[in-house]
Phi, psi and omega in degrees: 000141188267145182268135191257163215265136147307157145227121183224166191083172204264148154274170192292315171307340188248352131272354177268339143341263187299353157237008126330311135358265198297337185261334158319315201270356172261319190292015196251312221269321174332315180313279185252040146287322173288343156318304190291260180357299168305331158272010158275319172299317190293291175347293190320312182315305201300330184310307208284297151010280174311281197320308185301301192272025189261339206246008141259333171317286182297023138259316096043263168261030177283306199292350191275296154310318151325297214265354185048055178257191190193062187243187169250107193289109176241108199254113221275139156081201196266351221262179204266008183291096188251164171229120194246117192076332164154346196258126155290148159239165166254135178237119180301092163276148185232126199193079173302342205279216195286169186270120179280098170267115166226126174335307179211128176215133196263088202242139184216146190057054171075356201238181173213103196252106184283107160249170186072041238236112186254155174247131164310114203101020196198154207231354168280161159234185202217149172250154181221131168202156156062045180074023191206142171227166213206154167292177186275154169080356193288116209260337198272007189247137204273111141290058195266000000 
């Protein structure tokens, strides 16, 4: 009398089955999970931007209302220095997010335009005007 055989477990073909399967399905989604990150990132950056230039505007017109002047204002760097009228003066910005470096900002009427603006880790730079930031070079983004 024959004994008859259990089979239990997978055979080598219906594993290798399943992990054909599973590497189609990482060689789909890797991308654009790394896609999705890399626009979170650009965000933050865009983000970090905005906050810097929303926190001279407001130091900006904090020194501005003290001191109850009125000029057209040009602020050289990353650095807290303005110059009003031809005189540096120091503007304190209070400014927590990531660290923001930018060439040059401009602030005339009261409005204010950062180019050239690098966030700390990252090797784009970025522009700011009217509230909005856009990569530097970026032709679709309107700084109007």
């Amino acid at each position: 009398m024959m004994k008859k055989m259990n089979k239990k477990g997978f055979t080598l073909i219906e594993l290798l089955a399943i992990i054909v399967i599973l590497a189609i399905i990482a060689v789909i989604t890797v991308p654009i999970i790394l896609n999705i990150i890399e626009n979170a990132r650009e965000g933050a950056r865009k983000n970090s931007v905005i906050g810097y230039g929303k926190a001279v505007e407001l130091a900006y017109t904090q020194d501005l209302y003290n001191k109850n002047i009125s000029a057209t204002t040009t602020v050289t760097g990353a650095s807290t220095n303005v110059v009003i009228d031809g005189t540096t003066t120091p503007l304190k910005v209070d400014y927590e997010g990531d660290k923001v470096e930018c060439t040059t900002a401009v602030i005339t009427s009261g409005k204010l335009e950062l180019t050239s603006c690098k966030v700390a880790g990252s090797t784009e730079t970025y522009n700011y005007k009217n509230g909005k930031a856009c990569k530097s070079g970026d032709n679709s983004c309107t700084l109007n």
